[in-house]
N, C-alpha and C positions, 0 to 999 in steps of 0.2 A: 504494500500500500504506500503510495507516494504522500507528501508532506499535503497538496491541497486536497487527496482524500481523506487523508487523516481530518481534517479541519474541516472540511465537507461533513465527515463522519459524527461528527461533536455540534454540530449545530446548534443552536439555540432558540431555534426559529420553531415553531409549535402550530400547525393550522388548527384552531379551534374548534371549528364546524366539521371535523371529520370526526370519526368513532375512531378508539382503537380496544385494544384487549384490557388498558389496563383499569378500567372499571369492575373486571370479574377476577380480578386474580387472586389466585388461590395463598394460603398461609403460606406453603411455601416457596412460591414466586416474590412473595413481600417482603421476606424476610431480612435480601440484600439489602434496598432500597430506605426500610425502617430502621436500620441500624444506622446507618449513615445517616440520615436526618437526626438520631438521635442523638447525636454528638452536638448538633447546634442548640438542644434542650440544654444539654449539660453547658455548655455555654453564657449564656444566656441568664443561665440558673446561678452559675459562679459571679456574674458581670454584676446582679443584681444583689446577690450577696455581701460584693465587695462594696458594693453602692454602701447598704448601711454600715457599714464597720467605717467607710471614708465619713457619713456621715457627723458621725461622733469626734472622730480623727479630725476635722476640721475646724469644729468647734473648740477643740483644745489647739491645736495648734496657728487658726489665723485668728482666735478671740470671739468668734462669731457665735449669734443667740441659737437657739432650736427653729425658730421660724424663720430665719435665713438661712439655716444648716439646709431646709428643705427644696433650698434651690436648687440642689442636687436632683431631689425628684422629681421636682417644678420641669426643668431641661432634659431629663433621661424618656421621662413620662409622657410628655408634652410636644414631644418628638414623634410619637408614634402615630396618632394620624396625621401628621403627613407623609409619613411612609404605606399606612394599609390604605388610607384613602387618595393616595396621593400617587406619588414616583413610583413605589412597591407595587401599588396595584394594578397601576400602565400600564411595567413591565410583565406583568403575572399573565393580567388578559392578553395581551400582545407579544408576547413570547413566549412565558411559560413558566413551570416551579424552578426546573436548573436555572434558569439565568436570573430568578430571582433570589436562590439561594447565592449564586456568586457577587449579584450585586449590594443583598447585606452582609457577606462576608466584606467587600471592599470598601462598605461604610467603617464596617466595625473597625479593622484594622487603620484606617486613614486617621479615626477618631482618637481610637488608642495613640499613635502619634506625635498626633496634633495637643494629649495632655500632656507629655512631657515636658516641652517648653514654658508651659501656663502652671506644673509645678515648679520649676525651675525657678519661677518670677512671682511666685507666692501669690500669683495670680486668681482668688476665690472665681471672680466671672469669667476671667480664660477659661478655668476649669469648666465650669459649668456649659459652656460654649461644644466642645472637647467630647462631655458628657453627651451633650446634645444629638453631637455627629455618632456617636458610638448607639445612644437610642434609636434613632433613625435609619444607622444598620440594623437593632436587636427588632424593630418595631417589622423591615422588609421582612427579617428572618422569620417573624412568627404569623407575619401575615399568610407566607406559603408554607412554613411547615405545620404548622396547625390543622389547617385542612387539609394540606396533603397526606401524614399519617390518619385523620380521620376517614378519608378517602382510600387508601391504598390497601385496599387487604378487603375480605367480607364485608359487606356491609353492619352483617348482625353482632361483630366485635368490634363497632370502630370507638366507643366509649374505652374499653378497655383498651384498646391499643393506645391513644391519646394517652391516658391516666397512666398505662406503664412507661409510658416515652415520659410523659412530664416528670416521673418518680426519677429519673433521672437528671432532673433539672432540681429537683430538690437535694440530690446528692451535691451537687454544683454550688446550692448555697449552705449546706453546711460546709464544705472544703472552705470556702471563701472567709467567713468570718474567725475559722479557724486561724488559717494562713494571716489573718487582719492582726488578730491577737498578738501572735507574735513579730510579726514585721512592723505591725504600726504602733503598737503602745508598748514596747520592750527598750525601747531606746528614745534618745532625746531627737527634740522636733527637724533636727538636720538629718540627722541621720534616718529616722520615718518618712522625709518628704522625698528622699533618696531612693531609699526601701520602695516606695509608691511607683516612684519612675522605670524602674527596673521592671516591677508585677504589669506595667504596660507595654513595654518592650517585647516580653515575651507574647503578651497578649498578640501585639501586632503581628510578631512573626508566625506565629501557632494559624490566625485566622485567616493573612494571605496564603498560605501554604495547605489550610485547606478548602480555599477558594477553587484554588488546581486541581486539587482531588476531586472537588464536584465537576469543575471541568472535564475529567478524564475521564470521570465513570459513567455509565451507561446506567440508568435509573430510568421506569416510565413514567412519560407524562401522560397529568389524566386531563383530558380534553372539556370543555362544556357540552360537546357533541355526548361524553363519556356519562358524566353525571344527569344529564337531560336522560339517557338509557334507565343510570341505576334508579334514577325515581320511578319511572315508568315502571320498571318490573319490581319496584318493592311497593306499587300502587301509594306511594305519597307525592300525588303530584301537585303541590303547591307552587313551582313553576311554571303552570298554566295562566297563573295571575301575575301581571303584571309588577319588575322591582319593588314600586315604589307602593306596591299593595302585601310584601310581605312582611305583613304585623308583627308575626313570631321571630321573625329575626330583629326588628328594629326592639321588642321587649329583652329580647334577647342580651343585643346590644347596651341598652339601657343597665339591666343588670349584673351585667360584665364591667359598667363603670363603676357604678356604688360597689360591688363585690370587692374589683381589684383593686380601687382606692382605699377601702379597709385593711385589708390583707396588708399593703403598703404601709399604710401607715403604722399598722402595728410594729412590724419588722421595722420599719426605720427607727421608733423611737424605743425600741424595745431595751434597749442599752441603757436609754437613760430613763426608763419606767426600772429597770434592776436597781441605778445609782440613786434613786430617788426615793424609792422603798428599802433598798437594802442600803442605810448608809455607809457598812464596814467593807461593801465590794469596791473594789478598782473598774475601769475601763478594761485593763486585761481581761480579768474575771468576768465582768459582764460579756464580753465581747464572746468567751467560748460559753455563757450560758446563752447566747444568741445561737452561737452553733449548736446546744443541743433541743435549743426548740426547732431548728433548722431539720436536726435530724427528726424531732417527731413529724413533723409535715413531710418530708421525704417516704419516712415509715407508714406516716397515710396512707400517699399517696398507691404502694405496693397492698398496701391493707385492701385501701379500699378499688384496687381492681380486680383483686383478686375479690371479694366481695359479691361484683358483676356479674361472676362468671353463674351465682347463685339467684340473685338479686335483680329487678330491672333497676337500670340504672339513674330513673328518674328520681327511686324510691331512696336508691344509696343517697345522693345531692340531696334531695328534701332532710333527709334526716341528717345529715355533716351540717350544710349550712343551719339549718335550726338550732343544732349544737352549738354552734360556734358561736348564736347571741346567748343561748341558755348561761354558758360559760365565762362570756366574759364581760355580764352583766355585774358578777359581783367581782371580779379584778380592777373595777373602776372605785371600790371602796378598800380595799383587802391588802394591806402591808406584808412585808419581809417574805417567805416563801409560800406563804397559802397565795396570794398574789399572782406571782411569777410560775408557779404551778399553776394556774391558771389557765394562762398566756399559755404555758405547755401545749396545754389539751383544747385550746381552740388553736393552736398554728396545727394541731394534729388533723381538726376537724375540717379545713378551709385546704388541706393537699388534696381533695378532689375535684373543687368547686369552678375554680375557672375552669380545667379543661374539659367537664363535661357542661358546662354554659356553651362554651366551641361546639360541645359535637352533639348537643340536643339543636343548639340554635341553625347548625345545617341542612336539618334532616329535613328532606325533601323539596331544597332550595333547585335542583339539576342544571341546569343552564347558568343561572344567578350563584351558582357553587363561590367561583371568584370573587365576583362582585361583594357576596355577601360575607365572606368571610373578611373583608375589609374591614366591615363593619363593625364585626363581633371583637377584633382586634382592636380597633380604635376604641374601644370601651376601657381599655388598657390605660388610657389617660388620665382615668379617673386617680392616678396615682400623682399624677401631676397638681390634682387640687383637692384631694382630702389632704395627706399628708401636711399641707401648710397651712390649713385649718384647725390639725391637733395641731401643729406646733403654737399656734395662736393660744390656742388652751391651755397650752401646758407650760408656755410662758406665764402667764396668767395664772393659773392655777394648779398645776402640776404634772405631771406627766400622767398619773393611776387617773386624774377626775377629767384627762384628757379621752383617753379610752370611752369616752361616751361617745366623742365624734364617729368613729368607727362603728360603735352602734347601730348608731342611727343609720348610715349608709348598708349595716348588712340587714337591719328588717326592709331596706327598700327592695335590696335584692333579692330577698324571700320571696316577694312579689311574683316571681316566676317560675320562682321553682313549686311555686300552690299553685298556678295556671298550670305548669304541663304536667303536673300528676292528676288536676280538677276539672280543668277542663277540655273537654272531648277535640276542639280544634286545635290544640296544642298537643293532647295526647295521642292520639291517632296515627300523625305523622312519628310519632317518635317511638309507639310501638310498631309500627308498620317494617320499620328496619330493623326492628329487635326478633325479627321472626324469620325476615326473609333467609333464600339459601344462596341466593348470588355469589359466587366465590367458594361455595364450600362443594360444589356436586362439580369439579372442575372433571374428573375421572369422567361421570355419565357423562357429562355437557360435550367430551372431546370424541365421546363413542356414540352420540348422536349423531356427529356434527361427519364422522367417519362415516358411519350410516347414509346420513343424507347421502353423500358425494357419491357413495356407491349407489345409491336409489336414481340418483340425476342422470349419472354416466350410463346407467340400462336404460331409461328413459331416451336417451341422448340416441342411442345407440337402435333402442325401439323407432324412434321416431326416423333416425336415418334411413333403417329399412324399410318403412311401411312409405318412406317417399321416395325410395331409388323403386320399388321392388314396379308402381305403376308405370316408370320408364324404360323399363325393360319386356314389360307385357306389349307394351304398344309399341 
C-alpha cells in the first residue's frame, strides 16, 4: 500500500445518509473500539480531578477567596457548549466520531501547553484561559464519546456499557487528587507551581500521541443513516418528530445541568467542607480524603452497572439520585466525620447518574442521535455556574451550610428521573431498547442473511431459465 493509500485509507470523511453495519454489532465486534474510547473516560476523569485539588492549591498559593477559586470551573465548564453545541458538533455531523475524537485530543493537549507559561507568570486568568482550551477539548471528547459507547454494541446494554466506561473515568479522579496530595501541598509554593507544570507536560505529550492512535486505528463509524435503522427496529421512533419537538431530550438536557453542576460543586469544595468541619486536617489530608470519596463514586459506578445487568436501569438512576438528596440533606448541618461520611455515600450514589441521563436521554432520538447528544452534553455547564454559587455561600457562610446549593439543583434533577420511570412517553422509548435483540442474534442474522443470497441466486438463476428456455422454443 503506497503512502496516498494509506491516507486514503484513514479518512475522516463519514457520509451520513448511508447505512452501514455498525449499528448491529455484536459484543464482540465492540469490544476493540470500546476500549479505546475508554481511555478518553479515564482522561477526562483525571483532568477533572486534578481541577479540584488545583482548586484548593490556588487558593493557598495566589491568596484567592473560594468564589474566585471557582473560576476554574466557571472556564473548564463553561467551555463545553461551545464545543457539543458548537465546533465538536460540526465536526461530529460532518465528518464523524474519529475526527472528532482527534480534534478534542488536539484541544486538550494545545490547552495543557498553553498552562505552563500562565503558571510560570502566576498568572490566576492565564490559567483559567488554559483551562478553558483544555475544557473545550474535554467538552469535543465527550460530546462523541458518550454517545458513541452508548451506540456501539447492543442496543439492550448500552446503559451498562456507558456506566462501565464512565467507572473508569472515576478511576481517573481518584488517581488525580491522589497525585494532587503529594505534588501540590508537600512542598512550598515554588516548588508546587513547578510540580503543576510538569503534570501538564506530560499531559500534553500522553494526548497528542494519542491523537495518532485514533488516527491509525480503524474503529466504526455509526452513521444517522445507522441510528435512524436502530430506532426503527427497536420500535422507538421518536425521530419521526421533528428536533426541535424532542421534549425528552431537551428534559433530559435540563437535568444533566442541575445534576452535573451539583456533582461539581460538591467535588470542588469538598477539600474545604473537610478543612472546615474537621479543623485538625491539613490540605494534604483532605486532599486524599477527596480521593477516597473519589474512589467510592468510581466503586458506584462498577456497583451500579453491574446492578443493570439485574435491574432496569431507569429504576437503578431513580433510586442513586434520590439517595444522593436523602444523604446529603443532613451533611449541610453534621460536623467532623458523621459529615464527611456523608459526602462518602452521596459521591457513591451520583457514579451513575450523569451517564445514564446520556443514555436514557438518547433513546430513540435515530437520525437526531448527533445533534442531540450535543445537547445532553452541554448540560455539562451546569458546573460552570452552581459551583460559584456554593462558593458565594460558603464565603458567606461556610462550606457544610453551602451544600444546600447543590441540593437544591439535585431535587431539580429528580425531575426526570420520576418522568421516565412515571410517565409512559418517556418510558416506553426507554424500555423499548431494554428489550430489543439488535446486536445480540449477530450468529442467526448472518445465516439469514447467507440464506437469502442463496434463495436470490436460484431465483436469479430460475428466472434466467424460464426467459432463455422461450428463445430457444421459437
Amino acid at each position: 500500500m503506497g503512502f496516498k493509500d494509506f491516507i486514503r485509507s484513514r479518512s475522516l470523511k463519514v457520509k451520513d445518509d448511508k447505512r452501514t453495519k455498525a449499528a448491529e454489532l455484536t459484543l464482540r465486534e465492540s469490544i476493540y473500539p470500546i476500549a479505546l474510547v475508554t481511555v478518553l473516560f479515564f482522561l477526562w476523569g483525571f483532568s477533572y480531578g486534578l481541577l479540584d485539588t488545583l482548586n484548593k492549591h490556588f487558593q493557598n498559593t495566589l491568596g484567592i477567596n473560594k468564589a474566585r477559586s471557582a473560576g476554574l470551573q466557571a472556564a473548564y465548564f463553561g467551555a463545553y457548549p461551545l464545543a457539543s453545541l458548537g465546533h465538536a458538533n460540526w465536526i461530529l455531523r460532518h465528518y464523524g466520531y474519529r475526527a472528532t475524537f482527534m480534534w478534542g485530543l488536539f484541544l486538550y493537549g494545545v490547552g495543557a501547553f498553553i498552562a505552563i507559561p500562565c503558571i510560570k507568570a502566576h498568572s490566576f486568568g492565564g490559567f483559567c484561559t488554559a483551562i478553558a482550551v483544555v475544557g473545550s477539548g474535554l467538552g469535543s471528547l465527550e460530546t462523541a464519546a458518550n454517545p458513541y459507547i452508548t451506540v456501539c454494541g447492543p442496543p439492550k446494554y448500552s446503559e451498562l456499557r456507558i456506566n462501565f466506561s464512565q467507572a473508569f473515568n472515576g478511576i481517573g479522579t481518584v488517581i488525580a487528587p491522589v497525585l494532587g496530595s503529594y505534588v501540590f501541598f508537600n512542598f512550598d509554593d515554588a516548588t508546587a507551581l513547578e510540580n503543576v507544570q510538569w503534570v501538564y507536560v506530560a499531559i500534553g505529550i500522553f494526548v497528542f500521541l494519542l491523537a495518532l492512535a485514533f488516527f491509525l486505528s480503524r474503529i466504526p463509524e455509526i452513521t444517522d443513516a445507522d441510528m435512524a435503522f436502530q430506532a426503527t427496529e427497536t420500535h422507538a421512533n421518536a425521530d419521526d418528530k421533528p428536533f426541535w419537538k424532542q421534549y425528552r431530550l431537551f428534559h433530559a438536557a435540563g437535568a444533566q445541568f442541575c445534576y452535573t453542576g451539583a456533582q461539581i460543586a460538591i467535588a470542588s469544595y469538598f477539600i474545604n467542607y473537610v478543612r472546615d468541619t474537621q479543623p485538625w486536617s491539613t490540605d494534604a489530608s483532605a486532599a486524599r480524603f477527596l480521593s477516597g470519596a473519589q474512589g467510592a463514586f468510581a466503586g458506584g459506578r462498577f456497583f451500579g452497572s453491574f446492578v443493570m445487568n439485574f435491574v432496569r436501569p431507569r429504576w437503578v438512576f431513580l433510586v442513586f439520585l434520590a439517595s444522593c438528596i436523602v444523604f446529603i440533606g443532613p451533611a449541610i448541618t453534621q460536623d467532623g466525620w458523621t459529615g464527611m461520611s456523608l459526602l462518602y455515600v452521596v459521591l457513591f450514589f451520583e457514579s451513575i447518574c450523569f451517564p445514564t441521563i446520556v443514555a436514557l436521554g438518547m433513546r430513540g432520538l435515530g437520525r437526531h442521535t448527533k445533534r442531540g447528544s450535543g445537547w445532553i452534553i452541554a448540560g455539562v455547564s451546569g458546573g460552570a455556574v452552581v459551583p460559584p454559587l456554593t462558593g458565594v455561600a460558603a464565603d458567606a457562610h461556610g462550606t457544610g451550610k453551602a451544600m444546600v446549593v447543590p441540593l437544591v439543583f439535585f431535587v431539580a434533577a429528580l425531575t426526570y428521573a420520576v418522568a421516565v420511570n412515571f410517565i409512559p412517553a418517556y418510558r416506553d422509548p426507554a424500555d423499548a431498547f431494554s428489550t430489543t435483540e439488535v446486536g445480540l442474534s449477530g450468529g442467526a442474522d448472518e445465516e439469514k442473511g447467507i440464506s437469502d443470497k442463496i434463495s436470490d441466486e436460484k431465483l436469479g438463476e430460475s428466472e434466467h431459465i424460464s426467459g432463455t428456455v422461450p428463445k430457444e422454443t421459437a
